[in-house]
Structures are given as structure tokens and as C-alpha cells.
VOBA-914928 format. One record per residue (C-alpha): residue number from 1; x, y, z. Coordinates in pm, 1 decimal. Each point is the difference from the previous one (the first is absolute). Layout:
<atoms>
   lumgu         px         py         pz
     NUM          X          Y          Z
...
</atoms>
This chain:
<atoms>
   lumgu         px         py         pz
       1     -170.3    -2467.4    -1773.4
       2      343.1       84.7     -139.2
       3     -155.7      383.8     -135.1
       4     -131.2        3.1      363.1
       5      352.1      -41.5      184.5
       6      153.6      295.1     -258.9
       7     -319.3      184.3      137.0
       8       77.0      -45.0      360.9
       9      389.8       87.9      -50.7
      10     -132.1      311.0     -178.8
      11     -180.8       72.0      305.4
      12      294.4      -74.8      269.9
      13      207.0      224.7     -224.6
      14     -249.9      252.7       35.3
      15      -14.8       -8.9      413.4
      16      362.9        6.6       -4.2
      17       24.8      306.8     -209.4
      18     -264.2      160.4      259.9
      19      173.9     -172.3      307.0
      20      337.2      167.9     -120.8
      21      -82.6      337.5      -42.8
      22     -145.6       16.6      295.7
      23      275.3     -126.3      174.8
      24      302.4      147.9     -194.2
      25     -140.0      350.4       16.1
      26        2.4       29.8      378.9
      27      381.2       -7.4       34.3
      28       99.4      186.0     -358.3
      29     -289.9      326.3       84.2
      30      304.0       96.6      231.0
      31      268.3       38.2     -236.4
      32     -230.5      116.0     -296.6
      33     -135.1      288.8      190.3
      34      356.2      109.7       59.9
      35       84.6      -21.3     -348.9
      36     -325.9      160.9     -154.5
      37      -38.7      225.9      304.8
      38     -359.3       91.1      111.0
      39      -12.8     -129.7      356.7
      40     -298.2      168.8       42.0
      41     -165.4     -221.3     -284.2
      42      155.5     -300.0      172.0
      43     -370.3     -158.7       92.9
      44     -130.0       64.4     -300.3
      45      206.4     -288.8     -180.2
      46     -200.2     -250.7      191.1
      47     -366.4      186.4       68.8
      48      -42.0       68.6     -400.7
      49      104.9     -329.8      -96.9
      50     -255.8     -125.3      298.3
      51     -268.7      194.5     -129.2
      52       -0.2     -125.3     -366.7
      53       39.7     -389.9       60.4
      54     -231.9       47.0      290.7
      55     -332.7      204.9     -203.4
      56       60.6     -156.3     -301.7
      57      -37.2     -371.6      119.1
      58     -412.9      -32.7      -41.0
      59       14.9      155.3     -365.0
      60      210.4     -252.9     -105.5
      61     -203.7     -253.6      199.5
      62     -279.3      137.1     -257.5
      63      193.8        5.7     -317.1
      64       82.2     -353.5       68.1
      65     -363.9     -158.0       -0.6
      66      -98.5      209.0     -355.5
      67      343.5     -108.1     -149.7
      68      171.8     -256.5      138.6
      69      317.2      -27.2      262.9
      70      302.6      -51.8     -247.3
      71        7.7      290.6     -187.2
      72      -73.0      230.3      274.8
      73      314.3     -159.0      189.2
      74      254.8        9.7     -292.2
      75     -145.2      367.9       46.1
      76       75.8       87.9      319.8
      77      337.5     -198.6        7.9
      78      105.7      175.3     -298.8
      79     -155.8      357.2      104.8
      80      199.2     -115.6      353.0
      81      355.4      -35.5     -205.5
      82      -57.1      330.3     -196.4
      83      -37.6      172.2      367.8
      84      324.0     -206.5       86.5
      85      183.8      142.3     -282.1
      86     -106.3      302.8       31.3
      87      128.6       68.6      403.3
      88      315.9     -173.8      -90.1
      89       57.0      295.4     -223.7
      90     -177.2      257.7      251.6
      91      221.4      286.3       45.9
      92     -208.7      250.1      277.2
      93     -174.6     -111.3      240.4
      94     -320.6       97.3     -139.4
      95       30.1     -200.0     -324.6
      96      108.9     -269.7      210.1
      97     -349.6       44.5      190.9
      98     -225.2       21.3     -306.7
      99      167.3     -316.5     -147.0
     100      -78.8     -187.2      336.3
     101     -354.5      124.2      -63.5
     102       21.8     -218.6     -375.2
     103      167.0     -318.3      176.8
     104     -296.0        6.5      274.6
     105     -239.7       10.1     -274.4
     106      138.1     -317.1     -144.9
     107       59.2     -160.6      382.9
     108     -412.2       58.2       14.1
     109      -51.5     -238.0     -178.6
     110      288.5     -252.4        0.6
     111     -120.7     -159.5      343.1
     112     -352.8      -38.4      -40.5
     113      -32.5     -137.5     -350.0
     114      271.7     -219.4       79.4
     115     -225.0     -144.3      308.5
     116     -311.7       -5.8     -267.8
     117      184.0     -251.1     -234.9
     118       57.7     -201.1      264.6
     119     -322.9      -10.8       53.6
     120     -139.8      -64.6     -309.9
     121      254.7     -272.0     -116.9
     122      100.2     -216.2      355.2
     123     -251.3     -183.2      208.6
     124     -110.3      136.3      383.7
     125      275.2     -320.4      151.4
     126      265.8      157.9     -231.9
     127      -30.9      326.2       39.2
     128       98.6       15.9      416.0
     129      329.4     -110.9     -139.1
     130       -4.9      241.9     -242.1
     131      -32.0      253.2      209.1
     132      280.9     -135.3      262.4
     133      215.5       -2.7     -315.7
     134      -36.5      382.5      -51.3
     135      -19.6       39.6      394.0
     136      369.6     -139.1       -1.5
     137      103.0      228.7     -322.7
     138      -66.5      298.9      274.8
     139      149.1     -143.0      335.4
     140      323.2     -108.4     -273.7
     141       -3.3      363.3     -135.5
     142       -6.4      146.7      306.0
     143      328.9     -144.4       67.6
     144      152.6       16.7     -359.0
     145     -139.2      380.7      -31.3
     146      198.2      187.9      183.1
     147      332.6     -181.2      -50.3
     148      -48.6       74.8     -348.8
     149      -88.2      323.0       -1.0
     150      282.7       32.2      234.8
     151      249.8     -142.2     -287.3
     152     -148.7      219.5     -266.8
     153       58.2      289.7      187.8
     154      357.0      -77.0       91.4
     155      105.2     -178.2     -297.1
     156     -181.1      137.1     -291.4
     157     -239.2      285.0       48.7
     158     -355.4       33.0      169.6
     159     -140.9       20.4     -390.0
     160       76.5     -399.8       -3.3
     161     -347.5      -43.8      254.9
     162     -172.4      110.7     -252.8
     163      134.1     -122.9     -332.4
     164       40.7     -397.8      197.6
     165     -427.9       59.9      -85.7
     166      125.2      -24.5     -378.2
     167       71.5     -343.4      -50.4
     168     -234.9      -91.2      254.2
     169     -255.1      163.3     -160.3
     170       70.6     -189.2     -334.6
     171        3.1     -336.0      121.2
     172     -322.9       37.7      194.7
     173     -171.5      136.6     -330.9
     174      187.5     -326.9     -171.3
     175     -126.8     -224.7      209.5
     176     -371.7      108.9      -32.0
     177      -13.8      -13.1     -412.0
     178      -71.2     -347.6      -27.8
     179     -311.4      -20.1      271.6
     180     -365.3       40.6     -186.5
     181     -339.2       73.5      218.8
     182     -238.0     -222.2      -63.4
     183     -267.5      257.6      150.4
     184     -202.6      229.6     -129.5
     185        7.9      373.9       66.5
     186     -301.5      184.4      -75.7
     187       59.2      422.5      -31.5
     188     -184.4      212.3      143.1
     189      -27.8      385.0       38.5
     190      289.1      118.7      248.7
     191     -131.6      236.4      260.4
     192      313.3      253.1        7.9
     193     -216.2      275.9      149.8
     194      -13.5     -254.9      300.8
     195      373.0      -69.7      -20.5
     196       94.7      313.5      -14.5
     197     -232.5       99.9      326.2
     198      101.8     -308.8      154.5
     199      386.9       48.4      -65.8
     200       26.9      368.5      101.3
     201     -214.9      -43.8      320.5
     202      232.4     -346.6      119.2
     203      337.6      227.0      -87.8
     204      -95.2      270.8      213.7
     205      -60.2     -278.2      281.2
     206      324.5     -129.1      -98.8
     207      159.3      343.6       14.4
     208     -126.5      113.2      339.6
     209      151.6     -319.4      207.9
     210      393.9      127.5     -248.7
     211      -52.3      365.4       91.3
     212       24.9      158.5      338.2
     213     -284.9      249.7      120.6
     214     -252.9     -100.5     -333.8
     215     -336.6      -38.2      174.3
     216     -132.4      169.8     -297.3
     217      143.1     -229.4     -208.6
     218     -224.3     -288.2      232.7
     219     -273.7      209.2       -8.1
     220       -1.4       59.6     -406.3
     221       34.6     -383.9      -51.7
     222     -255.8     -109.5      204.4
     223     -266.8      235.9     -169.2
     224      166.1     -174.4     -327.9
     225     -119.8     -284.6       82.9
     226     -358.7      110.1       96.8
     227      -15.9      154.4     -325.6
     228      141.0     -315.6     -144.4
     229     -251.0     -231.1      205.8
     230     -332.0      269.4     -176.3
     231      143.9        4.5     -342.5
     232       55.3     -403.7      -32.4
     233     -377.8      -78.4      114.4
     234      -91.4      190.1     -329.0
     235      237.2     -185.6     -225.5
     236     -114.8     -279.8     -220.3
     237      350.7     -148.0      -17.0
     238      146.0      133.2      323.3
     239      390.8      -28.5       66.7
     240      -22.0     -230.7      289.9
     241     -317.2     -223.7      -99.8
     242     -288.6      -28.1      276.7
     243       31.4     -350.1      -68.4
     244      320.6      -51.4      253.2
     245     -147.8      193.6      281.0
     246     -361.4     -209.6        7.8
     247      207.2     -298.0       33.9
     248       97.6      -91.9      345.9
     249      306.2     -220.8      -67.2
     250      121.6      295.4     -175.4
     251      -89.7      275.0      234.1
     252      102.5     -194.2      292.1
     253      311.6     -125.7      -48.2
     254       95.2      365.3     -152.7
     255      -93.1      150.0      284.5
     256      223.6     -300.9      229.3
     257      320.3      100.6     -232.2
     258      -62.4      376.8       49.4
     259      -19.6      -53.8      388.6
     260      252.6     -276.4        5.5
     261      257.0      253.1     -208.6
     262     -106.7      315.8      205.3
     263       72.8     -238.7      328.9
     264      294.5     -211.4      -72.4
     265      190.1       -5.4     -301.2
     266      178.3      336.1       73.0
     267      141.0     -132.1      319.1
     268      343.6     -167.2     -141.8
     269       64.3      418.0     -123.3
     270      101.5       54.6      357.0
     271       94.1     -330.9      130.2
     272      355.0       87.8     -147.7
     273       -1.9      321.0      121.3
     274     -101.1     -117.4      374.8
     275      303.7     -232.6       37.2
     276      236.6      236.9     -160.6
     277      -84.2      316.9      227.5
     278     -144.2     -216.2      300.2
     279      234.9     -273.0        6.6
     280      287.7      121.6     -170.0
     281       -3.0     -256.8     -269.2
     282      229.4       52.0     -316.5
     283     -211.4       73.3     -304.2
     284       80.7     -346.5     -119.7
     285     -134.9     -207.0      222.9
     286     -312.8      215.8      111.1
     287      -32.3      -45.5     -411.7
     288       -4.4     -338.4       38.0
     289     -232.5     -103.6      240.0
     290     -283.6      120.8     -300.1
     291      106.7     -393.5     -130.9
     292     -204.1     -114.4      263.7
     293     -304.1      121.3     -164.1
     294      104.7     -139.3     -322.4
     295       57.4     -337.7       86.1
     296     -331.2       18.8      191.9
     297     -168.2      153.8     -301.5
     298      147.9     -263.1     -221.8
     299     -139.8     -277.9      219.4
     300     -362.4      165.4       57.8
     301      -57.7       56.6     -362.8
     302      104.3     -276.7     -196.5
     303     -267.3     -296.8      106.4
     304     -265.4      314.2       34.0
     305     -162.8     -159.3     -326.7
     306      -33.8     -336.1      126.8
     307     -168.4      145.7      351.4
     308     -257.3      220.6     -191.1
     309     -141.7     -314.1     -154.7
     310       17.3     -220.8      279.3
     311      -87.7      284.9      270.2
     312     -173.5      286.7     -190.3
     313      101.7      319.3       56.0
     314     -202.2      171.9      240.3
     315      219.3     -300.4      267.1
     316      278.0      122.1     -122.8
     317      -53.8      347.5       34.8
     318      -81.2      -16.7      400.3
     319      330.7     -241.3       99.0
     320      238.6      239.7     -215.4
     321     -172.6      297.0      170.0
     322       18.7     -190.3      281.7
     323      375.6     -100.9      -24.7
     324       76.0      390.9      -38.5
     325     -171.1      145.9      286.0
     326      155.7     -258.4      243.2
     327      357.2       50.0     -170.8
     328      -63.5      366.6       24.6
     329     -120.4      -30.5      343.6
     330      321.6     -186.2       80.1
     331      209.9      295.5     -141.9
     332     -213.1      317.1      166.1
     333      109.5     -178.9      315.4
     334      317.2     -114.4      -29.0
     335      171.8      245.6     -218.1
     336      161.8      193.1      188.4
     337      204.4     -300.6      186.8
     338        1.4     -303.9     -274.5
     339      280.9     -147.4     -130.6
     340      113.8      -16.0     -362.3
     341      -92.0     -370.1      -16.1
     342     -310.8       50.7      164.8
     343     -107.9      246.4     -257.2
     344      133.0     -170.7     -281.1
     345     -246.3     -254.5       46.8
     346     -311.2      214.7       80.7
     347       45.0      180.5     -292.6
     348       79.2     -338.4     -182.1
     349     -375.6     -115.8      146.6
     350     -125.7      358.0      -99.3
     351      145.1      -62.4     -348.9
     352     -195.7     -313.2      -16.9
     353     -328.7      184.4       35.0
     354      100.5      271.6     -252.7
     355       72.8     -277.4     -291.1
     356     -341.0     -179.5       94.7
     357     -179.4      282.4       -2.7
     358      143.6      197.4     -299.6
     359        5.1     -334.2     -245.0
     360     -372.0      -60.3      130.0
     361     -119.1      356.5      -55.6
     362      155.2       43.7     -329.3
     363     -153.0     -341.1     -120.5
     364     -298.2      109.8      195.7
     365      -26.6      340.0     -224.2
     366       -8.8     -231.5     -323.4
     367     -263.5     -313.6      103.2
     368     -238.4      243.0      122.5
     369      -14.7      215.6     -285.0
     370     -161.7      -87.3     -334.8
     371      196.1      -84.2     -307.8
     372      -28.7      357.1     -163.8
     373       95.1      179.7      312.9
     374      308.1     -199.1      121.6
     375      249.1      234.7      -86.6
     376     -143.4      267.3      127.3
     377      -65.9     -173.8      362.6
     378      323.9     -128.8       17.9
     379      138.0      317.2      -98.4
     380     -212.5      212.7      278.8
     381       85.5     -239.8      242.9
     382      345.7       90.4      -68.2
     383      -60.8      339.8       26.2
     384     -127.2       43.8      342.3
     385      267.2     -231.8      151.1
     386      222.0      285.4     -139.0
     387     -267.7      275.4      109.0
     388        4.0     -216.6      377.7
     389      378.1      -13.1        6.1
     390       82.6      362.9     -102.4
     391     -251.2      177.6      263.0
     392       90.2     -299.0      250.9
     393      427.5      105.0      -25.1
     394     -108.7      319.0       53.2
     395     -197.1      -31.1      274.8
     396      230.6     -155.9      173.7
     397      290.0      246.7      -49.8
     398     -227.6      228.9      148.1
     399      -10.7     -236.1      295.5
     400      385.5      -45.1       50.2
     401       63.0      339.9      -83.9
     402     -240.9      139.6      277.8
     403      140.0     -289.5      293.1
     404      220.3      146.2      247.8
     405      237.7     -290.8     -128.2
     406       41.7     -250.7     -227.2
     407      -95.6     -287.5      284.0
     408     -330.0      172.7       32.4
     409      -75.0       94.0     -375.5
     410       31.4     -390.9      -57.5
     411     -230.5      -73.4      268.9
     412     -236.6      234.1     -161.2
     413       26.7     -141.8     -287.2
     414      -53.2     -317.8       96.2
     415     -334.9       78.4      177.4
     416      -76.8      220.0     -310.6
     417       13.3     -335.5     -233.9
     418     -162.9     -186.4      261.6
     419     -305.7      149.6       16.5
     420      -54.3        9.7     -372.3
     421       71.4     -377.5        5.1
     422     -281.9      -89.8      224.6
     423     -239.2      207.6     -244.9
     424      141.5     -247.5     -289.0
     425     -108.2     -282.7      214.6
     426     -329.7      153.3       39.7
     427       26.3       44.2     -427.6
     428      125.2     -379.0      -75.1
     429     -371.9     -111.2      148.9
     430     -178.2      167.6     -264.7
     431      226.2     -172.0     -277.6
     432     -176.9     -260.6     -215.3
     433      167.7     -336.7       38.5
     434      -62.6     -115.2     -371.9
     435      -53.9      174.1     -325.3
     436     -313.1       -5.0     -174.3
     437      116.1     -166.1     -337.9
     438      239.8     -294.2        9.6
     439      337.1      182.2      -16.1
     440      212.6     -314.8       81.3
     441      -28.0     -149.1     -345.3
     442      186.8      281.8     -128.0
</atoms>
């Protein structure tokens, strides 16, 4: 039990790493473009960086179930640091781009491996709490991020957001030395003609919602993924195993996060934006009222273990889809004329929904799927929340951008999100309520 709680820190060191960068590099990408120059590369810092933690995440979802989840972390953590290092010393703009590229390749895998310990060492009840644990690292970093990256900027030097990863980096990989698997990981041939396909066809769908006036870009990716779909049904050992898609926990609740990230999740993007330009909030506190959905999150995901037991999950599924198409309803009317307090706590109610239904989906990902192919169902779950929230941001820019103002893009938005939520309710029917295998004695 003691190994286990070095374990966990391991892991909350490893969100907060994520949870900083993320955070820190928003305000710094300011002042290091002036310094490095290149403000037509400006984008780039965040799309390439995107594009490697994003394609990489169901290859290491893979590599985990043929050799195990603590070596591949120390991996990415430490491939993570080198990247760190490396754009702390970045002097152009392009080097500083290419190093991003190696610290996304590490970030691929930091997340989801993280969330496939967890799974293999706490039990379902634990594991809500977990998650609200990690939920809080993010809604804490959010905060801490930018003030930080503020001081390094001002007092030190931008470099300092990337070399803080340093000792980070070491005590995360400290922390995870003493924890042994007790599974065991069978190898297997890895299909990296399927990768490959699979990787080139998903960047190029990444790459067309980044880059203005790229429909060929759409159009090449799709076709991609055709080609990827024909190749994989010859494969003995395909890349993404048949296996998850013939079972409908799986395929179900995938397809509720994809929807669910496509409808909602991008929403709190422009929330900030609204009250600044609309209402003439300071950036402060339109930053701010994104705490709401923390606290909610917080409060929705940590007894999400007990619930699945006592409730099943297909229950659970409906009242948090449920939950968000009312709260969303509330805000696609009301918008335009609600107070601060008023949406403080709708998106505190909204934030309730997104814990529930992110702890149950991720848990979800792992009880459905068999022993050998956790990793890599956890893993793709992962993925196409990313996939979801990517197109889903940039679907909605598309739909302020085009409003005659930003009272009307929100309302459009709104509606937008709304009428993908009432296709997840449709989904969370079609969601098993149990798993097949008794799960709970984990």
C-alpha cells in the first residue's frame, strides 16, 4: 500500500507537469515570439506540440499492454524533460518548434498511462476520487499557470517554463521506481504499417481544423483513413484490435465521449472570451468564472466509483447527459442577459456532469475491455476526447467568427452544443449498464 501511494504521487506529479505547461505557455508564447522572432510561426508552437501528444496517445496505449505501464511512463516523462531542456535552450523559432514536437511526444503518453495505472492498481470506488484528485491538479493549474509563467517572464527569463519540467520531471520518475506490476504483458507483433497510416491520415485531420483554406488537407485525411479502415481488415495483429469495436461497452461509450467532446467540452474556450468582449469583464475575473466548472467537476467525479456499482453505468450515462443538455439549455437562453452569479452556478451544475461523465467513461474504457487490451482502450478513449475537443473548438470559432456579434455567435453556439447533446442522450440508451466479467473485485 505504501509502494502504491509513491505510485499515485508519481502520477499527480505527472498531471501537474502536463497541467503547467499548458497553462504557463499561454502567457510566455507572447514574449518568446518577440524575442525569437517568427510571428508568422507563432501557431505553430501550440499545433505541433498538439499534433504529437494528440496521434501518439493509442501507440502508447499499445506498447503498454505488450510491456507494461512503468517503463513506458519513466519514458515519456523523461523523453518530456529532454523536450523541456531542449526549448529552454531554443534559440529560433524553428528549433523552438521542433523541440515542442519532442515534448508532445513525451505529453502522448504521460496522461493516458498515468490513467491506466490507476486502473490497474485502485479499485472502481477509489478511482472517482482519483480522478477528482487530478481533476483539481488542472482547475489549481489553471490558476497557478499563468501567474507563474507571468513571474518567469518578468523575473527570470521565459527559458524557466521550460526548465521548472526538470525537477519535476525527476521526482515523478523517483516516485515511480519502487512500484512493481504484478501483471503480465504478453508481446506481440506491432502493426507500424497501421500506425503509420493511422497517424498521418488523423494529422492531416488535425491540420485542416489549424490551417485556413486546407480542404485538401480534409479531403487527403479522410481517404487516409479509408485506406487505413481496408488495410487493418487484412492484418493479423491490426493496430487498433477488432476486439474493442465488437464490444458495445467499448464502442458505445467511445462514441458518447467523441459526441460529448465535439458538443460540450470546448464551450469554457469562449465563455472567457464572451464576458470579456460582451460584457466588458477584466480578463481576471472572466478567467475565473472557469472555477465553477472545477468545483463542479470535483464534486461529479469523485463518488463516480461508488455510483457505477450501485447504479451501473448505462444510469449514469443518461442523468449526466441529462444534467448537460438542461444546463446547456439554461445557457442558449439566458446568455445573453445572465448574471455572473447566475452563470457561475450553471456552469458549476454543468461541471458536475463533466466530472460524472469523464470519471465514468474513463473507468468505463477499462471494465469493458479485456485484461490484454486495457491499455490500449483506455488509451483510445483518450484519444478521441482529444480528436472530439480539437474539431469541436474549432467548430465553434467558426461559429463566433461568422455571428454578426459576439451575443449572437454565443447563441449559436449554444444551439450548436445543444443539438449534439440530445444525440448523446439518444447514445447513453445503448450503453450496457454492467460489465460482462466482475470488474468490482478489482
Amino acid at each position: 500500500m505504501k509502494k502504491n501511494m509513491y505510485v499515485f504521487w508519481g502520477l499527480v506529479i505527472t498531471t501537474l507537469i502536463s497541467a503547467l505547461d499548458a497553462n504557463i505557455m499561454q502567457t510566455a508564447s507572447p514574449t518568446i515570439v518577440k524575442q525569437l522572432g517568427g510571428m508568422e510561426l507563432f501557431a505553430w508552437i501550440f499545433v505541433v506540440y498538439m499534433l504529437a501528444s494528440t496521434v501518439t496517445v493509442p501507440l502508447y496505449g499499445k506498447l503498454s499492454d505488450m510491456y507494461g505501464r512503468k517503463n513506458l511512463l519513466m519514458f515519456s516523462v523523461g523523453l518530456f524533460t529532454l523536450g523541456s531542456i531542449l526549448c529552454g535552450m531554443a534559440n529560433s523559432m524553428v528549433t523552438l518548434i521542433i523541440f515542442r514536437g519532442i515534448q508532445g511526444l513525451g505529453a502522448g503518453g504521460m496522461i493516458p498511462l498515468s490513467m491506466i495505472i490507476v486502473g490497474d492498481l485502485f479499485t472502481i470506488e477509489r478511482r472517482g476520487k482519483i480522478q477528482a484528485v487530478f481533476s483539481s491538479i488542472w482547475a489549481i493549474s489553471s490558476i497557478v499557470g499563468p501567474i507563474l509563467g507571468s513571474f518567469f517572464v518578468e523575473a527570470l527569463t521565459w527559458r524557466w517554463i521550460f526548465f521548472i519540467n526538470i525537477p519535476i520531471g525527476i521526482a515523478s520518475v523517483l516516485c515511480l521506481l519502487p512500484y512493481k506490476e504484478q501483471m503480465e504483458f504478453k508481446k506481440t507483433h506491432i502493426d507500424y504499417k497501421g500506425f503509420f497510416l493511422f497517424g498521418i491520415s488523423i494529422t492531416l485531420l488535425l491540420l485542416s481544423t489549424n490551417i485556413e483554406h486546407s480542404i485538401w488537407l480534409l479531403i487527403l485525411g479522410v481517404i487516409g483513413l479509408i485506406v487505413f479502415v481496408l488495410v487493418e481488415r487484412k492484418e493479423s495483429h491490426p493496430f487498433l484490435p477488432v476486439s474493442l469495436f465488437r464490444n458495445k461497452g467499448i464502442l458505445m461509450t467511445n462514441l458518447f465521449m467523441l459526441v460529448y467532446c465535439l458538443a460540450f467540452f470546448g464551450t469554457s474556450n469562449f465563455i472567457p472570451l464572451y464576458l470579456q468582449e460582451g460584457s466588458h469583464m477584466s480578463i481576471y475575473k472572466s478567467g475565473l468564472i472557469l472555477l465553477s466548472i472545477a468545483v463542479g467537476w470535483t464534486f461529479g467525479s469523485t463518488p463516480a466509483g461508488k455510483w457505477i456499482l450501485r447504479f451501473g453505468y448505462k444510469l449514469l450515462f443518461i442523468i449526466g447527459s441529462l444534467i448537460t443538455t438542461v444546463s446547456g439549455l439554461a445557457l442558449y437562453l439566458f446568455i445573453t442577459d445572465i448574471s455572473y452569479v447566475s452563470l457561475f452556478i450553471i456552469l458549476t451544475i454543468q461541471g458536475v456532469a463533466f466530472g460524472l461523465l469523464f470519471a465514468v467513461g474513463t473507468i468505463a474504457s477499462q471494465e469493458f475491455a479485456e485484461a490484454h487490451i486495457k491499455g490500449m482502450s483506455t488509451s483510445l478513449q483518450m484519444f478521441l476526447k482529444n480528436i472530439g475537443t480539437s474539431i469541436g473548438v474549432t467548430v465553434m470559432g467558426l461559429i463566433i467568427n461568422q455571428a454578426v456579434n459576439i451575443h449572437v455567435g454565443m447563441k449559436n453556439l449554444f444551439l450548436y452544443a445543444l443539438i449534439l447533446s440530445l444525440i448523446n442522450i439518444v447514445i447513453s440508451f445503448f450503453i450496457p449498464a454492467k460489465t460482462t466479467t466482475s470488474s468490482e473485485n478489482n
